[in-house]
N, C-alpha and C positions, 0 to 999 in steps of 0.2 A: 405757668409762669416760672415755676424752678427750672424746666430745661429751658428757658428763654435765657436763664441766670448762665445758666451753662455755656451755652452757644455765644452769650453776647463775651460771656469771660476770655471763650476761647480765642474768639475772634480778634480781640482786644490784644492779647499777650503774643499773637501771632504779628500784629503790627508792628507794635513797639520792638518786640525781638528783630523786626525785619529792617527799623529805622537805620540800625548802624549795621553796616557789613562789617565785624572783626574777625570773621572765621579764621584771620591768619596769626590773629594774637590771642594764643590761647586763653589766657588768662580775660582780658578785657571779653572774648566771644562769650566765656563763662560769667561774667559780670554781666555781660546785657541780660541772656536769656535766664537768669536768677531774675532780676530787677525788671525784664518784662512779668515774669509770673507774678513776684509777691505787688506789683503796680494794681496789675488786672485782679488780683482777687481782692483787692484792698477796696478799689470802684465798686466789682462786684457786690460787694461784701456789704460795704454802704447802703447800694443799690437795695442787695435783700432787706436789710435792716429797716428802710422806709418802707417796705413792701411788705415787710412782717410786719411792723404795727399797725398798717391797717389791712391787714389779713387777706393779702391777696399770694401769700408765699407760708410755705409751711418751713419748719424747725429745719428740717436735711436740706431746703435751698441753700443755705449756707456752705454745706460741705461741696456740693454740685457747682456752686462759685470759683470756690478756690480749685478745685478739681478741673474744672472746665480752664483757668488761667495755667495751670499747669499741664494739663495736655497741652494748649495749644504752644506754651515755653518749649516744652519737647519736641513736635511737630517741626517748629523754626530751628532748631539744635538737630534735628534729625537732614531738614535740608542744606543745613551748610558745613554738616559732616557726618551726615548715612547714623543709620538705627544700628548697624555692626563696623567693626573696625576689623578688616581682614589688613594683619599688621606683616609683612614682611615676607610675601607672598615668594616661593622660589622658582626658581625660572627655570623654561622648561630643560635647559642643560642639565640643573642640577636634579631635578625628579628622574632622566631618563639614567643620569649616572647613579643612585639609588636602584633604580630599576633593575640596571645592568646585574648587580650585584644578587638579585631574587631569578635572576635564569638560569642559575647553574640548575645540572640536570642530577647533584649530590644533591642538593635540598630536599627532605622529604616534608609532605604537607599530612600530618594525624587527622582522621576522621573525628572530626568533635564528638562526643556523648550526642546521642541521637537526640535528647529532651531540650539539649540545650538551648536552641532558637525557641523554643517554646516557652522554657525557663528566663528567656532574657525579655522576650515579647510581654508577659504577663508581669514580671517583674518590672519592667519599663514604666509600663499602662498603673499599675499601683505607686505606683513611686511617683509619676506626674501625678493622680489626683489627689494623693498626701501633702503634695508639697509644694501646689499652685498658686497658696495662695502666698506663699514665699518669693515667688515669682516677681510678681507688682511690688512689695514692700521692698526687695532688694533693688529691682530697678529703680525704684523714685529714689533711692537711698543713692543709689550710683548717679544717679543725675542729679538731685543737689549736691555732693559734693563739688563733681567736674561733668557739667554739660556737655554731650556729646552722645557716642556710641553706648549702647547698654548691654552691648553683647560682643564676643571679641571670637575671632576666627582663629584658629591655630590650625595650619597647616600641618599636618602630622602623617608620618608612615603606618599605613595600615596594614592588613595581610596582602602578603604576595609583591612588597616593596612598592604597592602604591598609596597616593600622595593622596589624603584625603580631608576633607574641613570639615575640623571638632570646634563643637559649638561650646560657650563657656559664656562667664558673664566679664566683664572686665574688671579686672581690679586693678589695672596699675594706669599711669596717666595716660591720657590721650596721645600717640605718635611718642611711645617712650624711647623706641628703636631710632627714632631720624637720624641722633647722633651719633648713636653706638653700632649700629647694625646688628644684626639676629646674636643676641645673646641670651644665652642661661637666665634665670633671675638669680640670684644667691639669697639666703637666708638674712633679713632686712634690707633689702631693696628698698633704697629712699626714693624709686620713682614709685613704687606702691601706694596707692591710696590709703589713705586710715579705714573707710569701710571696705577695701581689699584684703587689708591685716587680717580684719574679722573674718570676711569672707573664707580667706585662705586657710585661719583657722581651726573653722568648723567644715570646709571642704564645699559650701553652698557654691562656690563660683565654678563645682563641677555639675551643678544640678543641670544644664542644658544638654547637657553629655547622652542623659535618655533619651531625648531626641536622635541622637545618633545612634543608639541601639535598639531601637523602632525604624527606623533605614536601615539597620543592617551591614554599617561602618563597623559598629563596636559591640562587643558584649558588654555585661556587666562584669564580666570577672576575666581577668588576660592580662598577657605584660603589657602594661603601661605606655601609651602611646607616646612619641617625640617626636619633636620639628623636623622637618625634612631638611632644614638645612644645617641641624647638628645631626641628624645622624650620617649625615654623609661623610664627616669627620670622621665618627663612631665605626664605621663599617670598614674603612682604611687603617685603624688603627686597634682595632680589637677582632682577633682573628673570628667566624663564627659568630655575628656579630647578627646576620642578615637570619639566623636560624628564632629569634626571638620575631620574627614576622611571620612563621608559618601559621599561625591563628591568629581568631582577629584579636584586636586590642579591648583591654577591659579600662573599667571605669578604675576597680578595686583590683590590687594585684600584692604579692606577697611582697616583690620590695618597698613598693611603695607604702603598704601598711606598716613595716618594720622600719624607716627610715626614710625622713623628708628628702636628703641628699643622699646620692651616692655614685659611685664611681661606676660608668659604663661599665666596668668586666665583670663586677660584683652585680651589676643588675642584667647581667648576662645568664650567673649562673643560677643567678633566683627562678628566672623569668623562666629557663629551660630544665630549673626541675619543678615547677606547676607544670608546663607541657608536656613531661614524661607521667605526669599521676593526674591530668586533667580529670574531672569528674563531675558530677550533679554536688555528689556530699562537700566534694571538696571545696568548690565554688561555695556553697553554704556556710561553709563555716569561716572560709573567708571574709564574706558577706559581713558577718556576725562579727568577728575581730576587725574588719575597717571600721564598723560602728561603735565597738568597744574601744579600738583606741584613739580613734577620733574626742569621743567624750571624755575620755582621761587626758588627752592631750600627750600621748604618749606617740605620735605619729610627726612631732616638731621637736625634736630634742636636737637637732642641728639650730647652734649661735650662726653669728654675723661672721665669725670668725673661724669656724669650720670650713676644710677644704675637703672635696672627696666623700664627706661624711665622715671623715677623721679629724678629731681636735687638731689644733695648730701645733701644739707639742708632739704629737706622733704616733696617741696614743690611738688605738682601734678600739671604740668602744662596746664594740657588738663584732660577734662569731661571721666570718666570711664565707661560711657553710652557704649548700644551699636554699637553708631558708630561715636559719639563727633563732632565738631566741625561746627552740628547747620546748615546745608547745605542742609541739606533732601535728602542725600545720601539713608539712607532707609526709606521709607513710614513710618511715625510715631514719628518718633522720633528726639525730639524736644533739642536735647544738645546743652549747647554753652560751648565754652572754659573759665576756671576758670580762675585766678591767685591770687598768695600768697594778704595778707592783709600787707600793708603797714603802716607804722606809721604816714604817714600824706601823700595825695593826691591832688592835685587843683583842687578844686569848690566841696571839698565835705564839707559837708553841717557839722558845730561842730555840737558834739554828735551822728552822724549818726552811726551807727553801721558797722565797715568795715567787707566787704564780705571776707571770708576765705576758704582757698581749702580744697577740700575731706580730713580725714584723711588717711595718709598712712597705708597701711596692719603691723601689728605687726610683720607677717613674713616673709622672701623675700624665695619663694619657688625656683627659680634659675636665676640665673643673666640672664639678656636679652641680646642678642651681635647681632651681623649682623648672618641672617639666611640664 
């Protein structure tokens, strides 16, 4: 009798969702197929309730109610705008002009550490059954807020300048691109969802990403994958640009541990000294520092109001070395993080000379946002 509760819930929330076609008014398509769910499991709900007192439905029909009206909400939200949202897909002009850029016959492509598909596979495999059951609670989360896709495509450059779809959950609204076309996100994005903020946060909306490096698109550690149709910009305007595609792309990578935004040539130079010291140890301890500075929150120190990864005032808050912040993430190199020169400081010595940051680049070749 409880999967009767189920199937009659589902079946229910799938009609009423289907009464009104609003697929084209976001907001109303999101109002129906909410208001078919909480309908149907409220019937349901009832239904168990005289079934439960006279004992022909146990205690969990209840949950198997409402579960069953929200499946079936989703189901109706899934056929009148797909289970993924492949958003701003590039056309085959622009992937082959990408392309063009990875045939020169100067590119050289490094033999990865031998372990590493091994290290990414077994990695992958523990990492999905850690955190499956993450999975479900993130998606019903992502669909009550905005009914629709629960999964979002990003078209991105992989090794050897092709175009490949990294799997991701959505966090920003349904069709955020219609008006704007392929842009950056920047640092508070009002088209972002409230559970995308979190999302984005704690980095959950890259958990589908394993998926992708169990195919064999991505590793777990590599430069940072990006939109095929910003790096096309990127590859005409930052010389050597096309050298951060000789391996594949990773989940977790040195710039994007050290800084949410940043400016294509700075995340040029990150990208290509992990390629020069690639390793098993090194990958590990990167590993370990996305998780560390994920949890402190030290991986979002870019405002609304940062450009580049540089404050609005000009100041560079972190070493444009290749890997900054002085930890010996890569063998050699010895950065620490700068900050602006102050007009007076405690216990510094009158007359001392106060230290001052990098100057900034005269030209901003394109805004940095969430990749």
């Amino acid at each position: 009798m409880n999967y009767v509760l189920f199937l009659g819930s589902l079946v229910l929330a799938l009609a009423l969702a289907r009464l009104v076609r609003s697929a084209d008014d976001p907001d109303a398509f999101g109002r129906t197929c909410r208001r078919a769910w909480l309908s149907s499991a409220a019937v349901a709900s009832a239904t168990w309730w005289w079934l439960y007192v006279n004992r022909w439905a146990t205690w969990y029909g209840a949950l198997l109610a409402v579960a069953g009206g929200l499946t079936g909400a989703v189901v109706a939200s899934a056929v009148g705008r797909g289970f993924v949202e492949n958003n701003a897909a590039p056309s085959a002009a622009v992937r082959e002009t990408v392309l063009a850029y990875h045939l020169s016959g100067d590119l050289k492509y490094p033999r990865p550490p031998r372990p590493k598909r091994a290290f990414d596979v077994v990695g992958a495999l523990v990492g999905l059954v850690v955190t499956l059951p993450l999975w479900l609670v993130i998606a019903v989360l992502v669909w009550i807020e905005e009914p629709g896709p629960i999964f979002f495509i990003k078209n991105s450059v992989g090794q050897g300048g092709v175009t490949f779809r990294q799997v991701k959950f959505r966090s920003m609204r349904f069709g955020a691109e219609r008006l704007t076309g392929p842009v950056a996100s920047p640092a508070g994005d009002p088209r972002t969802l409230v559970i995308g903020r979190l999302l984005r946060r704690w980095h959950l909306d890259e958990l589908p990403e394993l998926i992708n490096v169990l195919a064999g698109t991505m590793s777990l550690v590599g430069p940072r994958p990006l939109r095929t149709v910003l790096v096309e910009g990127n590859l005409a305007e930052v010389p050597g640009f096309a050298e951060r595609h000789t391996v594949k792309p990773g989940i977790a990578c040195t710039a994007q541990i050290e800084k949410y935004h940043i400016a294509p040539a700075e995340r040029l130079a990150k990208d290509l000294a992990y390629i020069r010291n690639m390793s098993i140890g090194l990958d590990l301890r990167l590993l370990a520092r996305a998780v560390s500075t994920t949890l402190r929150g030290e991986r979002h120190r870019g405002q609304p109001g940062d450009v580049d990864g540089r404050r609005a005032r000009g100041a560079v808050p972190w070493s444009t070395g290749p890997v900054g912040h002085g930890r010996g993430i890569v063998p050699g190199w010895k950065g620490r993080p700068t900050r602006p020169a102050t007009r007076s400081e405690p216990g510094r010595r009158p007359g001392r000379p106060a230290r001052t940051s990098p100057a900034a680049p005269t030209r901003t070749l394109r805004t940095g946002g969430r990749d």
